[in-house]
C-alpha positions in Angstrom: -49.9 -81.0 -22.2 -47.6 -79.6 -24.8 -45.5 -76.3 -23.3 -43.1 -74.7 -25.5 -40.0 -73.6 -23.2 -37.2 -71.9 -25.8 -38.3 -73.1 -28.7 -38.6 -76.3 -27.5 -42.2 -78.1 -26.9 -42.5 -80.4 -23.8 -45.3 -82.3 -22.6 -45.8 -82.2 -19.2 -48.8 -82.3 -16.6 -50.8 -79.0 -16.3 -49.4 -78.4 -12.8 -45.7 -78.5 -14.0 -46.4 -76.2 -16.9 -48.2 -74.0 -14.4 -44.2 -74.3 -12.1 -42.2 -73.7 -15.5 -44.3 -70.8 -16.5 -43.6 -69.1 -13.0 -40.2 -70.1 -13.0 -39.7 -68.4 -16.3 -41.7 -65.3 -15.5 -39.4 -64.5 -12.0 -36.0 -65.2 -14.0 -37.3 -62.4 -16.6 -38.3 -60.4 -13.6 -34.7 -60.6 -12.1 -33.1 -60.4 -16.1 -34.6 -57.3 -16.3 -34.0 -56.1 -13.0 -30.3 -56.5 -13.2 -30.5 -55.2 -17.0 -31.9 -51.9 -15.3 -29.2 -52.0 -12.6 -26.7 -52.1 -15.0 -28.3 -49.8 -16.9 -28.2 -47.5 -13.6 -24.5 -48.3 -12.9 -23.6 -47.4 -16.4 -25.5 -44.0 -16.3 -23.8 -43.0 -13.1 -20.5 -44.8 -13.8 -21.0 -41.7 -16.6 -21.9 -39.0 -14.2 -19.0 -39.5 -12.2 -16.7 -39.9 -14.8 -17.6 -36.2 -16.3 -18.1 -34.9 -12.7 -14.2 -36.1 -12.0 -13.4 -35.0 -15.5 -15.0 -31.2 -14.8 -13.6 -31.1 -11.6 -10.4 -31.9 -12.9 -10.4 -29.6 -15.9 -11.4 -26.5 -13.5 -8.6 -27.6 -10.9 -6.4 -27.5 -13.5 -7.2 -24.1 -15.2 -7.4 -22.7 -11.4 -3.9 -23.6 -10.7 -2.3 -22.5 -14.1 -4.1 -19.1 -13.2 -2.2 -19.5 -10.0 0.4 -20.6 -11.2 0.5 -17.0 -13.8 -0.1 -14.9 -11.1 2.6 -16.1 -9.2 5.1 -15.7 -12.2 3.9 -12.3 -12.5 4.3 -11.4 -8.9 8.2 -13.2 -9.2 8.7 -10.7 -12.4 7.4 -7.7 -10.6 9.7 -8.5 -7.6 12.3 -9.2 -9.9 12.2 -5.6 -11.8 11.4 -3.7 -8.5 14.7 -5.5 -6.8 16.6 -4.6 -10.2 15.3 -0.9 -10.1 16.2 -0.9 -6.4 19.6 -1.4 -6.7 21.7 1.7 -6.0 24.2 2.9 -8.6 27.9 3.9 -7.6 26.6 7.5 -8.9 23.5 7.2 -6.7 25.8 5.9 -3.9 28.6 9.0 -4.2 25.8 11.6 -4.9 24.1 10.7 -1.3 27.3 10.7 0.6 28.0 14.0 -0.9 24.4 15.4 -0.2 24.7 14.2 3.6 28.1 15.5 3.8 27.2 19.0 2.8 24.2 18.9 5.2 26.5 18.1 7.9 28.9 20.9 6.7 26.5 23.3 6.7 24.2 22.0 10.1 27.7 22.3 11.9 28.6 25.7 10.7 25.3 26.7 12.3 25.3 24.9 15.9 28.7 23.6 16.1 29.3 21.2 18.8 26.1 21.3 20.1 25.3 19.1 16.8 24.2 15.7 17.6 24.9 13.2 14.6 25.6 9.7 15.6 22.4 8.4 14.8 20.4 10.9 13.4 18.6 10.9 9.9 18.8 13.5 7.5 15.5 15.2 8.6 16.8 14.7 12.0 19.4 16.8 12.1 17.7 19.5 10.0 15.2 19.6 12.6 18.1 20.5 15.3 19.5 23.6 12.7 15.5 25.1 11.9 15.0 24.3 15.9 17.4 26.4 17.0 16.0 29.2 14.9 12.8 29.1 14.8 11.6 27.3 17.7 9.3 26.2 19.3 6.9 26.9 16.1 8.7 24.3 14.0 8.4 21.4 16.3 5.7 19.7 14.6 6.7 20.8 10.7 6.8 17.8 8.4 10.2 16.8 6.5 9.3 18.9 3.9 8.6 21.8 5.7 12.1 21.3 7.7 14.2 21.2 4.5 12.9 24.4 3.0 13.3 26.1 6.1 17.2 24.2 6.4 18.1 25.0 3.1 16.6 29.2 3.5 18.6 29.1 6.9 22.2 27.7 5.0 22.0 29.3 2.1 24.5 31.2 2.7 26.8 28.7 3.6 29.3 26.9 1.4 29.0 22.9 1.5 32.9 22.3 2.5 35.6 24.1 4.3 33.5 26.8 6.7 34.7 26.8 10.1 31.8 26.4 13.0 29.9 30.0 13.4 26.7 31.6 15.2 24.7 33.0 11.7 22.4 36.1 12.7 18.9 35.0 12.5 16.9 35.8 9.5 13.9 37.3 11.4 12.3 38.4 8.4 12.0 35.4 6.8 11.6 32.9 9.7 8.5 35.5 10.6 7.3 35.2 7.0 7.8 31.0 8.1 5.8 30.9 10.9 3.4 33.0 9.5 2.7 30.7 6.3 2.0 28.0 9.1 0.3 30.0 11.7 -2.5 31.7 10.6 -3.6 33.1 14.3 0.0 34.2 14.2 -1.0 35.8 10.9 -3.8 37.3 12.3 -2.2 39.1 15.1 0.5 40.6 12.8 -2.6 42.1 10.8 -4.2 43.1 14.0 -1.0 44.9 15.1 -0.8 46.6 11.4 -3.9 48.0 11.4 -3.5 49.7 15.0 -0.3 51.0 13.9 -1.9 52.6 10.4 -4.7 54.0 13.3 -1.8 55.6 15.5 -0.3 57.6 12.7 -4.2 58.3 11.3 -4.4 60.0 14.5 -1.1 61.7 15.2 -1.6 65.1 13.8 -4.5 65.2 16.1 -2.4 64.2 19.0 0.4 67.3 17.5 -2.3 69.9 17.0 -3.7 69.7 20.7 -0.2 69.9 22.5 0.5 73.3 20.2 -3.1 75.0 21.2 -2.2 73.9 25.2 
């Protein structure tokens, strides 16, 4: 029997042509098996390549977003060290400013002045302290310097000997009352019985002159 194998016609018995043909058919199975592994192995090979290559790309535009912000932070740090950096001026105007506070908090308690290791607010606590009281104990730093500079205004920054001022009842009454408002209260309370006493008086006069 004539079989045509490649281009190429063989005669051979039936049951050879029937081997060959079966032969042939399972190579082209496993050609075309391997073709369609390959084919698979290509297609992924391709999938991971633009996978890597995505990954890659986003890595890369994280860290030069980093890589900005971290510049920007260095430039901030930069300017804020350069704005913090105190001036001779700056330098001689606080060393004046503490020495007149110290001038004037001594003219007011003397020796009785604590200093080594106090802060500014600190030791204008001890001056408004001393004359106002106990009222002033829990006054912010704010509070304690108006009430420090009101107290020493009188004062001059250098050259005034230690010396006991006269309180300024008025205005440290007028102090506590801005902070107090119960204290405010009773002050009203107190007015208004005094404008009733002298509502009253001429009644009080009248009845002593008819007995």
């Amino acid at each position: 029997m004539q079989y045509i194998v490649d281009g190429v016609s063989i005669e051979m018995p039936d049951t050879a042509v029937q081997i060959v043909k079966r032969a042939l058919a399972d190579r082209d199975t496993k050609l075309r098996a391997l073709d369609e592994g390959f084919e698979q192995f290509k297609k992924k090979k391709k999938e991971e390549e633009e996978t890597n290559d995505r990954a890659t790309k986003d890595a890369a535009a994280k860290l030069t977003t980093e890589l900005a912000t971290k510049d920007a932070e260095i430039a901030k740090l930069k300017k804020d060290l350069d704005d913090s950096k105190v001036t001779p001026a700056q330098l001689d105007q606080w060393v004046k400013d503490r020495s007149d506070m110290l001038t004037k908090a001594k003219a007011i308690l003397g020796d009785a002045l604590v200093v080594e290791g106090k802060s500014d607010d600190e030791i204008r606590k001890q001056v408004v302290l001393a004359h106002v009281g106990d009222a002033a104990k829990d006054w912010d730093a704010g509070q304690l310097k108006t009430s420090f500079i009101s107290i020493t205004a009188k004062i001059p920054a250098q050259g005034q000997q230690p010396y006991m001022q006269q309180p300024d009842y008025l205005g440290d009454a007028a102090r506590i009352l801005a902070q107090s408002p119960a204290a405010q209260a009773t002050v009203e309370q107190a007015y208004n019985e005094r404008n009733t006493w002298l509502s009253d008086a001429w009644k009080k006069t009248v009845s002593s002159q008819v007995t």
